[in-house]
C-alpha positions in Angstrom: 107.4 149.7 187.4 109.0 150.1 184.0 109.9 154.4 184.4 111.4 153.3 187.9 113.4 150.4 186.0 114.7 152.7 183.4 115.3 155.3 186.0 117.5 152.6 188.2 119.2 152.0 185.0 119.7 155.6 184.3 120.8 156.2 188.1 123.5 153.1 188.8 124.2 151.8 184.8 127.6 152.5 183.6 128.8 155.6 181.6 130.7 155.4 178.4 133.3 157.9 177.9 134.1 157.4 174.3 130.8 158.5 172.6 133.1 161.6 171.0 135.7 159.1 169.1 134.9 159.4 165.6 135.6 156.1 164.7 134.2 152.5 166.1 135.7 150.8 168.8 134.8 147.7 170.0 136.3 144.4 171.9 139.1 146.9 172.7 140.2 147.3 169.3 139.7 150.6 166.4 138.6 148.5 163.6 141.3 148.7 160.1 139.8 148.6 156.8 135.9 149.0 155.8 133.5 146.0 156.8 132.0 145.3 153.2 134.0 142.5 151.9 133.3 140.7 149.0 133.0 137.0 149.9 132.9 134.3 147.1 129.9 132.9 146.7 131.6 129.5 147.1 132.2 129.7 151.1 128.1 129.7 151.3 127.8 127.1 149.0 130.1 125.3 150.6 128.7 125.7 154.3 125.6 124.9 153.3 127.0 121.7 151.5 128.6 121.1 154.7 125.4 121.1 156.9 123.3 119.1 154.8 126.0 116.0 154.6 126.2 116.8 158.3 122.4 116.4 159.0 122.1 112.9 157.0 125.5 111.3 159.0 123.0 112.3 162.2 120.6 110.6 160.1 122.8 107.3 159.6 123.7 107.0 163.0 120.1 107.0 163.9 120.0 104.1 161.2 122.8 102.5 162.7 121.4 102.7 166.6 117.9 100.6 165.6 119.4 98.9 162.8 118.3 95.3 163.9 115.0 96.1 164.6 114.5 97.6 160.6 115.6 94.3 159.2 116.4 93.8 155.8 113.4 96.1 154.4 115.8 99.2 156.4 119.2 97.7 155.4 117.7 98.3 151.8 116.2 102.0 152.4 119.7 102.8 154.2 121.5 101.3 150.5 119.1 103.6 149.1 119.5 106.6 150.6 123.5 105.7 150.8 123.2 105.9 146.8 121.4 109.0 146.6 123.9 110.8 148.5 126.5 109.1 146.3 125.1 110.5 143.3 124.2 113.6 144.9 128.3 113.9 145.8 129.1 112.8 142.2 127.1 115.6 140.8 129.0 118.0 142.7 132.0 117.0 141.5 131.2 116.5 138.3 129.9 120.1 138.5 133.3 121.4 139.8 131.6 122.9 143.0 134.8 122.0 145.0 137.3 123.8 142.7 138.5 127.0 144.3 140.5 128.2 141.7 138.6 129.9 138.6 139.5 128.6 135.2 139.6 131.2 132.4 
């Protein structure tokens, strides 16, 4: 079954005609410049700075659906955990993590 697949694949698949260009080609486009960039290190920091705040909003509005069934004991864990990412966002700050532009 699988030489008779590969063999159907091999009989009616397409052909590619461009296997000779020296250069790559893909989407339609020759590709301009080399592909090793140097990317800050900041955009990862940044993205993964992104997700986690992402992931505990998802968390709050969990909180916030069952909120009157937690009562006041999960009114006070949400004030905690409100803090923590309050100080966790001050320390960022603090830290200059947001700053873009390098000081000399």
């Amino acid at each position: 079954m699988c030489i008779s697949m590969l063999l159907f694949g091999y009989i009616l698949g397409g052909r590619s005609y461009f296997y000779k260009i020296p250069h790559p080609f893909e989407s339609g486009i020759i590709s301009v410049g080399s592909a090793r960039l140097r990317v800050p290190i900041k955009f990862s920091l940044l993205a993964i700075l992104f997700v986690l705040f992402d992931a505990e909003i998802l968390y709050l509005y969990t909180w916030s659906i069952c909120v009157r069934e937690l009562g006041w004991i999960g009114l006070l864990k949400i004030c905690f955990f409100i803090n923590t990412l309050f100080i966790a966002l001050f320390y960022l700050v603090t830290n200059n993590i947001f700053e873009w532009i390098v000081s000399k």
